[in-house]
Short mmCIF file of the C-alpha atoms (twelve columns), coordinates in Angstrom:
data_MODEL
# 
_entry.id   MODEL 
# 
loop_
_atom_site.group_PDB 
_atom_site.id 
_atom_site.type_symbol 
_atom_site.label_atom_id 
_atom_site.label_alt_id 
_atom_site.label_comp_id 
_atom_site.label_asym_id 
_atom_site.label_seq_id 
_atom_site.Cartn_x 
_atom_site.Cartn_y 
_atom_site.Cartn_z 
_atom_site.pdbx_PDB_model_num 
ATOM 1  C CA . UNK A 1  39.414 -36.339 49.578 1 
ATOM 2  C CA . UNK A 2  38.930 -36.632 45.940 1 
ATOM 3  C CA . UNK A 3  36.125 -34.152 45.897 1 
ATOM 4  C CA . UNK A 4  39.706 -31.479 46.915 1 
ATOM 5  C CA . UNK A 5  40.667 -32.711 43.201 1 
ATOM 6  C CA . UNK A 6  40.471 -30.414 40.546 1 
ATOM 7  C CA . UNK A 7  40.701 -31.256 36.608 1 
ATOM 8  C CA . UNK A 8  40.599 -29.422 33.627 1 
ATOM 9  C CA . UNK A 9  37.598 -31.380 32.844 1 
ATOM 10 C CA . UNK A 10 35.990 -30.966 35.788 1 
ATOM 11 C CA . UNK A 11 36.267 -26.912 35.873 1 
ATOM 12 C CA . UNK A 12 35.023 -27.409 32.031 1 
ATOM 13 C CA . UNK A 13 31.944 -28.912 32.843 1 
ATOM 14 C CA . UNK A 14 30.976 -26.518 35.883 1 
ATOM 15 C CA . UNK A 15 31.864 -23.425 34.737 1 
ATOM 16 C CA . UNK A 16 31.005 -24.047 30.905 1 
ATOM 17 C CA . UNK A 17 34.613 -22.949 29.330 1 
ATOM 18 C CA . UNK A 18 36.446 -24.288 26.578 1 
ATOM 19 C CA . UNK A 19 39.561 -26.488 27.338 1 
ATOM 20 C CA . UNK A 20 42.478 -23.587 27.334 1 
ATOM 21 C CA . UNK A 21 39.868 -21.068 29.737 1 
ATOM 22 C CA . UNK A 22 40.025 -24.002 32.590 1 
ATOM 23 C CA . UNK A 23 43.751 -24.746 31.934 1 
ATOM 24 C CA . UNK A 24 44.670 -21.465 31.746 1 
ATOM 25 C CA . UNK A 25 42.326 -20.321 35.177 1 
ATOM 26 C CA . UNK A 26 43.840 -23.107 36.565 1 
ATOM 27 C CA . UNK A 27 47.417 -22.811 36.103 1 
ATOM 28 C CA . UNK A 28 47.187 -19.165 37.467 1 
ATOM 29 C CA . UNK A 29 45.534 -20.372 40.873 1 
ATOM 30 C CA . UNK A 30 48.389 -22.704 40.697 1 
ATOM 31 C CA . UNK A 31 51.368 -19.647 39.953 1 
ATOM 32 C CA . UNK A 32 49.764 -17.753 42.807 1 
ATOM 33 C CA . UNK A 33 49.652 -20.608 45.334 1 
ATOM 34 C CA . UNK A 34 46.342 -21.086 45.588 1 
ATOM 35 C CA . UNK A 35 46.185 -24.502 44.228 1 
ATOM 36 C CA . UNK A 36 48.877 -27.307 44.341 1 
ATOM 37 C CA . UNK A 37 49.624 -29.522 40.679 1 
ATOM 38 C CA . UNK A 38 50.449 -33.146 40.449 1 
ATOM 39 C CA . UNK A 39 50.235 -35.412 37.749 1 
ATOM 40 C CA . UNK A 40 48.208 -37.918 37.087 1 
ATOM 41 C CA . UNK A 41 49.112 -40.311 34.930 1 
ATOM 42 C CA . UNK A 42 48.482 -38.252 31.328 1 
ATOM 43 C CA . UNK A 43 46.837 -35.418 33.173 1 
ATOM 44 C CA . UNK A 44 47.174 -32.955 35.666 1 
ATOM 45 C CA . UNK A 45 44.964 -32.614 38.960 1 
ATOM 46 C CA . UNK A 46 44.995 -29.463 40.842 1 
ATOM 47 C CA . UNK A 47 43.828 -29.516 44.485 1 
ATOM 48 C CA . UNK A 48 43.421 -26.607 47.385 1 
ATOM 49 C CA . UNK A 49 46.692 -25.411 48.966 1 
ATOM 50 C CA . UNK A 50 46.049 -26.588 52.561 1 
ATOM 51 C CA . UNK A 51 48.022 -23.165 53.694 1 
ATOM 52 C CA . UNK A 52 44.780 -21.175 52.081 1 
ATOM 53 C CA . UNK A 53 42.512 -23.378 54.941 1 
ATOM 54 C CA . UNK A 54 40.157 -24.111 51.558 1 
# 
């Protein structure tokens, strides 16, 4: 299961963006349902919206 989570770090490193780029990406698979957010402690973790069958 923790190979579903998603950080802002993690999307950094594969996709080679700066910090706000993966946040930002992020957050808007999150607005449009895509991905679900928790937090984690200091940070946030996105993961797949089971409803998308991801």
């Amino acid at each position: 299961m923790d190979q579903c989570i998603i950080t802002i770090k993690k999307y950094q490193d594969w996709f080679k963006v700066v910090y706000e780029t993966a946040r930002q990406d992020l957050e808007d698979l999150h607005v449009k349902g895509i991905l679900l957010k928790n937090k984690q402690g200091k940070r946030f973790i996105y993961r797949p919206n089971d409803e998308f069958g991801i």
